[in-house]
C-alpha positions as CSV (number, residue, x, y, z in Angstrom):
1,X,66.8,93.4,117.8
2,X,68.9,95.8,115.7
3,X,66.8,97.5,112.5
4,X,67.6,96.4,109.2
5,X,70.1,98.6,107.1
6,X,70.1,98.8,103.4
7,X,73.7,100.1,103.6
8,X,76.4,99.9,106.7
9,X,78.7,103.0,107.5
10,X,82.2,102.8,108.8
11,X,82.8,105.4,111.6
12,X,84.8,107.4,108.9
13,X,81.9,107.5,106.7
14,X,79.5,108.7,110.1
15,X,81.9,111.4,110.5
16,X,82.5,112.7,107.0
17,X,78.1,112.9,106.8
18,X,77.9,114.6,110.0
19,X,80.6,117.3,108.8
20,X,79.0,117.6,105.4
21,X,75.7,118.1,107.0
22,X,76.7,120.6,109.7
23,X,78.9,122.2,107.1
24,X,76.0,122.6,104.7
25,X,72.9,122.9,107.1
26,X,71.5,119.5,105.4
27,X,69.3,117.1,106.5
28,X,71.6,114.3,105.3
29,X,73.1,112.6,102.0
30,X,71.5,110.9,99.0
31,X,73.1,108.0,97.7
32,X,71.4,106.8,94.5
33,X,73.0,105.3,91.4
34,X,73.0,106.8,87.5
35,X,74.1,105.1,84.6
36,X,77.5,106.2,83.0
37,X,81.0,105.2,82.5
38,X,82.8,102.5,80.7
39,X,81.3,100.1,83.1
40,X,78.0,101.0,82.7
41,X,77.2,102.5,86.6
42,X,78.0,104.8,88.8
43,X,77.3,106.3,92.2
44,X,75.6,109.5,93.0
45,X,75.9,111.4,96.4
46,X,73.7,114.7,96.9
47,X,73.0,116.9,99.5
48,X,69.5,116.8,101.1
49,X,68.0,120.0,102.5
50,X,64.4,118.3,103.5
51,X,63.3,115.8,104.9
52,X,62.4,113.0,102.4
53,X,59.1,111.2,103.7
54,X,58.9,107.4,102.7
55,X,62.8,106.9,101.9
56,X,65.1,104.6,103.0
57,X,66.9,106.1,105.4
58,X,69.9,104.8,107.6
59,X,70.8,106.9,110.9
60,X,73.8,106.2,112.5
61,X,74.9,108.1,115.6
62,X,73.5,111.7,114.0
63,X,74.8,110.8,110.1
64,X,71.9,110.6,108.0
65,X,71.9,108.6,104.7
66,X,69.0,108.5,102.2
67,X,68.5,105.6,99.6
68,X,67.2,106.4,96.4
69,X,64.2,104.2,95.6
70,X,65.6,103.3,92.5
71,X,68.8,102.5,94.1
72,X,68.0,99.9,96.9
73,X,68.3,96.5,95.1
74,X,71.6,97.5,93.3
75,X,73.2,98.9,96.9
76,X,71.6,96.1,99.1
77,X,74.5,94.9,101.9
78,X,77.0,97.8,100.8
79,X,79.5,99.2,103.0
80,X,79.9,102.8,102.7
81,X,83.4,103.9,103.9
82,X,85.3,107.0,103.8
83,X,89.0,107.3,102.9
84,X,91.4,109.6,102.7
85,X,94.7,109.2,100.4
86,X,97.8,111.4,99.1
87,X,95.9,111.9,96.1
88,X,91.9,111.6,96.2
89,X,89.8,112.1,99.3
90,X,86.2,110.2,99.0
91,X,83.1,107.3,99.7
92,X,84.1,104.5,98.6
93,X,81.5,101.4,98.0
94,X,82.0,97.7,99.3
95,X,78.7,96.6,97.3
96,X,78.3,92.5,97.3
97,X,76.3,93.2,94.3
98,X,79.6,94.6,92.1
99,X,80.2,92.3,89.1
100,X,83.2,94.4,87.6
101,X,84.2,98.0,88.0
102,X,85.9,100.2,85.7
103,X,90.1,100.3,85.6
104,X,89.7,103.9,86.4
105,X,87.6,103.2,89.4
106,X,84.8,105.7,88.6
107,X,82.2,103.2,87.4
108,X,81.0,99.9,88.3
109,X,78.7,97.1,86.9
110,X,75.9,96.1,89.0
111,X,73.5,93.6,89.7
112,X,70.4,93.7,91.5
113,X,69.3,91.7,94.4
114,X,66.5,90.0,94.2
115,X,63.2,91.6,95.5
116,X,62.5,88.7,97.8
117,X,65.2,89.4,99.3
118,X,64.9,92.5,100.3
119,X,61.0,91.8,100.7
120,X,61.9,89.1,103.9
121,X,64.7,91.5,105.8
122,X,61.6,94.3,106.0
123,X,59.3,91.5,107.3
124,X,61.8,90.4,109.5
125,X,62.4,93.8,110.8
């Protein structure tokens, strides 16, 4: 039985954490969410240089991703992917809990899951 994710990496989201964390010496990367934008969210990504007892964490062939605790309802089922274009390198978010994001694409409007939710996958797990 596989261990429950809060968040699912592509294999170019594994390999662009494993750079950034060999790169920088880190222990991994902080996903968390702030408010901002016209759409009223947006994401956060920070480098972690210790070990962050009690935090979600999701390990995926060496790429470490924290959650922040006040982030785990709003980025419950998200894929984290990691593209590269002409013009913008960067994560980008497939979160099932998106209502609408901003035409620029910088912020997005979010909506919790429920806690129940989230409650039965960790007692399943």
């Amino acid at each position: 039985m596989s261990r429950f994710s809060v968040i699912n990496l592509t294999e170019a989201a594994v390999d662009r954490v494993k750079a950034i964390m060999n790169a920088k010496d880190a222990c991994g990367i902080l996903i968390g969410i702030k408010k901002g934008g016209c759409a009223g969210m947006e994401y956060t990504i920070t480098l972690v240089k210790e070990e962050m007892p009690n935090a979600d964490v999701v390990e995926v062939n060496g790429a470490r991703v924290f959650i922040a605790h006040d982030a785990v309802l709003f980025l419950l089922g998200t894929q984290v992917d990691y593209e590269v274009t002409t013009l913008r390198s960067g994560f980008v978010f497939k979160n099932p809990n998106q209502v609408s994001a901003c035409g620029c694409g910088e912020s997005v409007e979010l909506r919790p899951a429920l806690q129940n939710q989230l409650d039965e996958i960790h007692k399943a797990n």
